[in-house]
TIVEX-821519 format. One line per 3 residues: their letters; for each residue x, y, z of C-alpha. Coordinates in Angstrom, 1 decimal. Example, Ala and Ser with C-alpha at 12.3 -4.5 7.8 and 13.67 -1.06 7.14 Angstrom:
as = 12.3 -4.5 7.8; 13.7 -1.1 7.1
END
This chain:
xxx = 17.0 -15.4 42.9; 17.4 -18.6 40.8; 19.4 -18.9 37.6
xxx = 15.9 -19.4 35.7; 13.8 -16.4 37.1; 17.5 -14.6 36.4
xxx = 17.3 -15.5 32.4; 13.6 -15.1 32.2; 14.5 -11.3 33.9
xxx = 16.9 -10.7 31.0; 14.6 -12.2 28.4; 12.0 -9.6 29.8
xxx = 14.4 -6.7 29.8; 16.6 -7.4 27.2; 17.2 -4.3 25.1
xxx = 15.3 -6.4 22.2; 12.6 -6.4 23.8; 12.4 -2.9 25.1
xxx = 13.1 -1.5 21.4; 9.7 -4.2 20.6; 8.1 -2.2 23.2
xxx = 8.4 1.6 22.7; 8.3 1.0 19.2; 4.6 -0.6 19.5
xxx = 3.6 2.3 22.0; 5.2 4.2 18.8; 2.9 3.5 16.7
xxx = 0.1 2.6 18.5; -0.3 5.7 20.5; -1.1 7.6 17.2
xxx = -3.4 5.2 16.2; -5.5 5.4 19.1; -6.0 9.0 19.6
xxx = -7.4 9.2 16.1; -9.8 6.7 16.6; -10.8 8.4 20.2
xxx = -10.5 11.7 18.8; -13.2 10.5 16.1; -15.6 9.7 18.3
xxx = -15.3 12.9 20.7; -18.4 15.9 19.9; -17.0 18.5 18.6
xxx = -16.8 20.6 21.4; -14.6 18.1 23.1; -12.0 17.4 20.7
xxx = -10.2 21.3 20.2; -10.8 20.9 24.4; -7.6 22.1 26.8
xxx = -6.4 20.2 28.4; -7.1 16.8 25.9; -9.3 14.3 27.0
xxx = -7.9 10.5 27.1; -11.0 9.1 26.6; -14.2 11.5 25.0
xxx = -16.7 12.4 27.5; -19.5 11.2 25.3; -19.6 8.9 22.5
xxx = -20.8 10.0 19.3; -20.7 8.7 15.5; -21.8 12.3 14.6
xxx = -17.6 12.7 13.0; -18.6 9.9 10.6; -22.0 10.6 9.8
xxx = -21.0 14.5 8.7; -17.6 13.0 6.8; -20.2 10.4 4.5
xxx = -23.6 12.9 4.5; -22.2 16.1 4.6; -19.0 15.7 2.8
xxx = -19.8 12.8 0.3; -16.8 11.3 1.9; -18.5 7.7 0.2
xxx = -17.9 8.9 -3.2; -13.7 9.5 -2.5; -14.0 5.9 -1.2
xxx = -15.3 4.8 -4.6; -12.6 6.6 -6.6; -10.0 5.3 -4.4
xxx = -11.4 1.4 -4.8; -11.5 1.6 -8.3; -8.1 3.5 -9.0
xxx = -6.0 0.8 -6.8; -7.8 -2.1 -7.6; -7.4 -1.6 -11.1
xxx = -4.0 -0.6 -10.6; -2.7 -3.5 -8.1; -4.2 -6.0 -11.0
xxx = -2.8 -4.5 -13.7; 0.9 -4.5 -11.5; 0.9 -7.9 -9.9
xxx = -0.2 -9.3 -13.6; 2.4 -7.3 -15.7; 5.2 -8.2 -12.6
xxx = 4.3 -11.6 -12.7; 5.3 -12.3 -16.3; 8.1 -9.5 -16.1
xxx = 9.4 -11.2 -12.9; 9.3 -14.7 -14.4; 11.4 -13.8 -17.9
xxx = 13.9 -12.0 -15.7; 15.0 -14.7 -13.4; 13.8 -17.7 -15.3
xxx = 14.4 -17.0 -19.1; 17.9 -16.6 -21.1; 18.6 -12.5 -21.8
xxx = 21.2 -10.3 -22.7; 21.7 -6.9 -20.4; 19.5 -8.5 -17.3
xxx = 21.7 -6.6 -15.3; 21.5 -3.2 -16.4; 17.1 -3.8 -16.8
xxx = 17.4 -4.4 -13.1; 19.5 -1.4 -12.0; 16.9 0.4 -14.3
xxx = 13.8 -1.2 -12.6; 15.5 -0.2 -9.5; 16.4 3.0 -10.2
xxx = 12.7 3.7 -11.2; 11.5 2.4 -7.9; 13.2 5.1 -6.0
xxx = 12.6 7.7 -8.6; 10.6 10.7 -6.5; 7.5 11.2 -8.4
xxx = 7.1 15.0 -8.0; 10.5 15.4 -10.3; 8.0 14.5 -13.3
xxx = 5.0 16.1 -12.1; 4.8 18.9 -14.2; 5.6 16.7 -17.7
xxx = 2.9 13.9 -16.4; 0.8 16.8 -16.0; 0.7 18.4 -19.5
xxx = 0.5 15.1 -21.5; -2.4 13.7 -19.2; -4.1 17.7 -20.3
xxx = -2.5 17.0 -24.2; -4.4 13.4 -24.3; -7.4 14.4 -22.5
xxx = -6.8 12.1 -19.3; -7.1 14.9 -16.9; -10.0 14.1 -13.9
xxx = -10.4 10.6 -15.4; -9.6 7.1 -13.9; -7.0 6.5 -16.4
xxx = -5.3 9.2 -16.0; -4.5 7.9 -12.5; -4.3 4.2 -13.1
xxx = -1.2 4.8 -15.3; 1.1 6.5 -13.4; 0.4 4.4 -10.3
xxx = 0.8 1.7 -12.8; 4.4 3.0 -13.9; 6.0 3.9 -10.5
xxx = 4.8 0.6 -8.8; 5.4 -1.8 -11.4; 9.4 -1.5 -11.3
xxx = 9.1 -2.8 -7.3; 6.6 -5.8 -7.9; 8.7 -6.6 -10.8
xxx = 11.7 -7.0 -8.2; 9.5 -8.5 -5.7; 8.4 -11.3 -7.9
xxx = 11.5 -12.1 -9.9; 13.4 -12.5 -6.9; 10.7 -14.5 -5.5
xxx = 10.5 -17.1 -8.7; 14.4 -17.7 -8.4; 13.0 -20.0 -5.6
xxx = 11.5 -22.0 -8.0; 12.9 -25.3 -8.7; 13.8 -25.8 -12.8
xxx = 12.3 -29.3 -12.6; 8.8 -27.8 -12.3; 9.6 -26.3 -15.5
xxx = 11.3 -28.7 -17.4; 8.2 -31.2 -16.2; 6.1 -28.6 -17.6
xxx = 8.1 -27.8 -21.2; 8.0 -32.1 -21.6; 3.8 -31.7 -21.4
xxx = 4.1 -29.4 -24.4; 2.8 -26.6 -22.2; 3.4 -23.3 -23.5
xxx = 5.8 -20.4 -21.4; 2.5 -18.9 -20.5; 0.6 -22.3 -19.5
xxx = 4.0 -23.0 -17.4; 3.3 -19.5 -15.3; -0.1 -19.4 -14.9
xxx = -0.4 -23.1 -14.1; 3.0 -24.1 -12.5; 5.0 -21.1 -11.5
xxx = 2.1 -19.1 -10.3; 0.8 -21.3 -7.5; 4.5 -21.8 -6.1
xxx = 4.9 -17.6 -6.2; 1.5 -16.7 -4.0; 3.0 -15.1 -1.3
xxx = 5.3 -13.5 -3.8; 2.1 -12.1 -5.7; 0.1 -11.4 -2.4
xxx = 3.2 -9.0 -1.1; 3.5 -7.4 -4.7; -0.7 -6.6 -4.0
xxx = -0.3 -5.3 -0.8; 2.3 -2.9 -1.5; 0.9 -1.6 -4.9
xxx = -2.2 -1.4 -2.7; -1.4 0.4 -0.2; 0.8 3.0 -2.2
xxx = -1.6 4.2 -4.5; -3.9 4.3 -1.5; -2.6 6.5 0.2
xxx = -1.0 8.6 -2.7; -1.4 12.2 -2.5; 0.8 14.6 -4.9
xxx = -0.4 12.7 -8.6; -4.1 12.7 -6.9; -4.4 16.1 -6.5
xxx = -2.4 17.4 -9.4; -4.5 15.4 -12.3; -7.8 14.9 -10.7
xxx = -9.0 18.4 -9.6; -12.8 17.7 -10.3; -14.6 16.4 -6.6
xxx = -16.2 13.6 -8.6; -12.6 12.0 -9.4; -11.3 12.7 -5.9
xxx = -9.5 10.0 -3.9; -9.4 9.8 -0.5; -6.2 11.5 0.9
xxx = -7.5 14.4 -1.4; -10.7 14.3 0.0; -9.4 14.6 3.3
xxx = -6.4 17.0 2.7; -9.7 19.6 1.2; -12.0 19.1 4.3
xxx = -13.6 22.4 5.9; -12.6 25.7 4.5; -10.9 28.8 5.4
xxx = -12.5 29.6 8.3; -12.9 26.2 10.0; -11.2 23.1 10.0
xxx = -13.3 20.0 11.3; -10.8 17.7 13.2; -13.5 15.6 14.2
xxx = -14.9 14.5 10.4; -11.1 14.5 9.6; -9.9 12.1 12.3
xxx = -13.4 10.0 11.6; -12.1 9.8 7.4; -8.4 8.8 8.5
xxx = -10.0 6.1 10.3; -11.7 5.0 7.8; -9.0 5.0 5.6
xxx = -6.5 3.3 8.1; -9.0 0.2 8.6; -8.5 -1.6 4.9
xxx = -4.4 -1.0 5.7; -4.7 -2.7 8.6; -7.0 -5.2 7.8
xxx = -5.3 -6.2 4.7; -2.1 -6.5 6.6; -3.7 -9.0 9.4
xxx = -5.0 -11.0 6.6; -2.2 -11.4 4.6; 0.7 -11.0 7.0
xxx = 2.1 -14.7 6.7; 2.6 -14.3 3.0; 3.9 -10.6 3.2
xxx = 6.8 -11.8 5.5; 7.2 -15.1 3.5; 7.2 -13.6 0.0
xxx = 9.6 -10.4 1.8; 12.0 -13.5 3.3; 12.1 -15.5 -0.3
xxx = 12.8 -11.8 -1.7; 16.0 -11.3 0.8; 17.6 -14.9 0.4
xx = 17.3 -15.3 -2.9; 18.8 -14.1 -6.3
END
């Protein structure tokens, strides 16, 4: 055996790649039996032993998760609830980011260990507290009363993604921009903003996909079906007696496909904005 097919053999087998390897299988293996189990008759997918592949092809899953269940309407509540909270993050983090790395401030350094500590802060440790005032102020079973705690436990995160992010940003721009006569808020929409996009774009995604998938604030303050988000929706599927794997693999699906389709999208300005974020500042 040649030196050459001897490195391209260790290339192949190198413990790197190997670790690549069963952690893809890792996740992928997961991934793919909820998408076949979805499209298995119900019959078939409860069936010992499992079946790799389903016997017969069927939608039926995802026409009883939308018909039956209303499983469209979750999917409205859940679009509207983290939209409105990734805008409302990624603008408040944007300005917060900026006067934290760009802008002259006493006690930076304890805001930050605050933001920080806040980011890591386990929701369910104010549950109870969040709960009564959202019942004192009448926010309970509303869209408000969701948007605002999403708002508060992902804002301290974009806030770090972005300021971190902006410390990449060369003074001149500024100082170019302050000599115009442009205003602080002129100089970040119009000058900082455009250099920060992957910045803002990783900021969206995460927000995104955490209030998503949220579950413990979703059930607690939204308890009516019409303010239901998905990972409620799905968690309350069938009843005592009967639990409908099928319609539940066919909504995880469902739910999985704007994850993973947001990632593929914006994956070169995820990693670029994460990169910025771990070099910088």
């Amino acid at each position: 055996m040649s030196a050459r097919d001897r490195s391209l053999l260790h290339r192949v087998f190198s413990p790197v790649t190997l670790g690549a390897v069963v952690l893809a299988l890792f996740t992928a293996l997961p991934l793919y039996w909820m998408v076949v189990n979805s499209l298995k008759p119900v019959t078939e997918v409860g069936a010992m032993p499992p079946t790799l592949w389903p016997g017969e092809v069927t939608g039926d899953n995802y026409v009883s998760a939308f018909v039956d269940q209303g499983f469209g309407r979750y999917i409205l509540n859940s679009l509207v609830v983290c939209l409105s909270s990734t805008v409302v993050v990624v603008s408040l983090a944007t300005f917060a980011g900026y006067a934290l790395a760009r802008t002259p401030m006493r006690g930076r350094g304890p805001v930050m260990i605050a933001l920080l500590m806040v980011s890591v802060y386990p929701p369910i440790a104010v549950l109870v507290p969040l709960y009564v005032m959202a019942r004192e102020v009448g926010m309970l079973n509303s869209y408000p009363g969701l948007i605002i705690p999403y708002v508060a436990f992902n804002l301290p995160f974009a806030i770090w993604i972005m300021r971190n992010y902006m410390l990449a940003v060369p003074g001149g721009l500024e100082d170019a921009a302050r000599v115009d006569g442009a205003s602080a808020t002129r100089t970040v929409l119009s000058i900082i903003l455009p250099q920060v996009r992957p910045g803002v774009f990783t900021a969206g995604v995460f927000t995104f996909t955490a209030t998503w998938t949220e579950f413990l604030m979703a059930l607690t303050l939204n308890s009516q079906d019409a303010y239901r988000t998905i990972p409620v929706g799905i968690a309350l599927m069938g009843t005592v007696f009967e639990v409908p794997y099928g319609m539940i693999f066919a909504a995880a699906v469902v739910v999985t496909a704007p994850i993973a389709v947001l990632v593929l999208i914006f994956r070169k300005s995820v990693v670029a904005g994460l990169t910025a974020g771990a070099i910088k500042g």
